[in-house]
N, C-alpha and C positions, 0 to 999 in steps of 0.2 A: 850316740854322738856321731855328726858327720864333720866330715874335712871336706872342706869348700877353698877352694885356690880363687883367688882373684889375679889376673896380670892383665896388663896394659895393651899384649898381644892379640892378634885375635887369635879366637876358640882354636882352630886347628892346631895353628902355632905354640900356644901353650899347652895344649895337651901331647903334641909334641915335645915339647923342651922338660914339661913334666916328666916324661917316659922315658927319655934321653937318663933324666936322671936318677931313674928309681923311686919318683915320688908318686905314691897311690893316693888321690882323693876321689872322694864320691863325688863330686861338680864340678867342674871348671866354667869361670865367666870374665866374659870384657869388661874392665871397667875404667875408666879414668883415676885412677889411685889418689891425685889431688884430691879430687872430690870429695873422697873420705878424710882426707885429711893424714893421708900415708903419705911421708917426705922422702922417707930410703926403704930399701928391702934389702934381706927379708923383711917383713915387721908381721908378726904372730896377733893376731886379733881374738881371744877369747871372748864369743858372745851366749847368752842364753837364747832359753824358748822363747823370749819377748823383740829378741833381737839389741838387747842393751850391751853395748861391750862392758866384759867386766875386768880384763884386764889384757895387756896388750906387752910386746915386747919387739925391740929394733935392731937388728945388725942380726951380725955374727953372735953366736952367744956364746958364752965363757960356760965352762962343764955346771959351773952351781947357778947357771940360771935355767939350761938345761933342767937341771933338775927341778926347779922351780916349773916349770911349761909343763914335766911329766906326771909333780906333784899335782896338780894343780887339774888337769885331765883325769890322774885318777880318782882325783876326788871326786868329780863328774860322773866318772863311770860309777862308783860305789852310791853316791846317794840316787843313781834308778833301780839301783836292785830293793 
């Protein structure tokens, strides 16, 4: 599993502001957020190996969706073992 950050900043600037705030991912890239069709952030993009999102999530999140993002991940992790 990797964590890939998309913001709107450029590269420097968000790997900055990521670090500012204790967030680890493995990539950071520019992109236009529109384009994908991202309207507020955060917004949580769960995609596979094909690149299909399969499930997505917007705001602030409440503890049980939280749990939902972490479910959701581990099940990721356990079906490569």
């Amino acid at each position: 599993m990797k964590l890939l950050a998309l913001l709107s900043q450029d590269k420097a600037d968000a790997e900055e502001f990521l670090s500012k705030g204790g967030v680890r991912v493995d990539d950071v890239r520019q992109v236009a957020l529109d384009s994908m069709g991202v309207r507020g952030t955060p917004t949580l993009l769960l995609v596979d190996e094909a690149g299909t999102v399969t499930d997505t999530w917007e705001g602030k999140l409440p503890a049980d969706q939280e749990g939902q993002v972490l479910a959701a991940l581990k099940n990721i992790d356990e079906g490569k073992k």
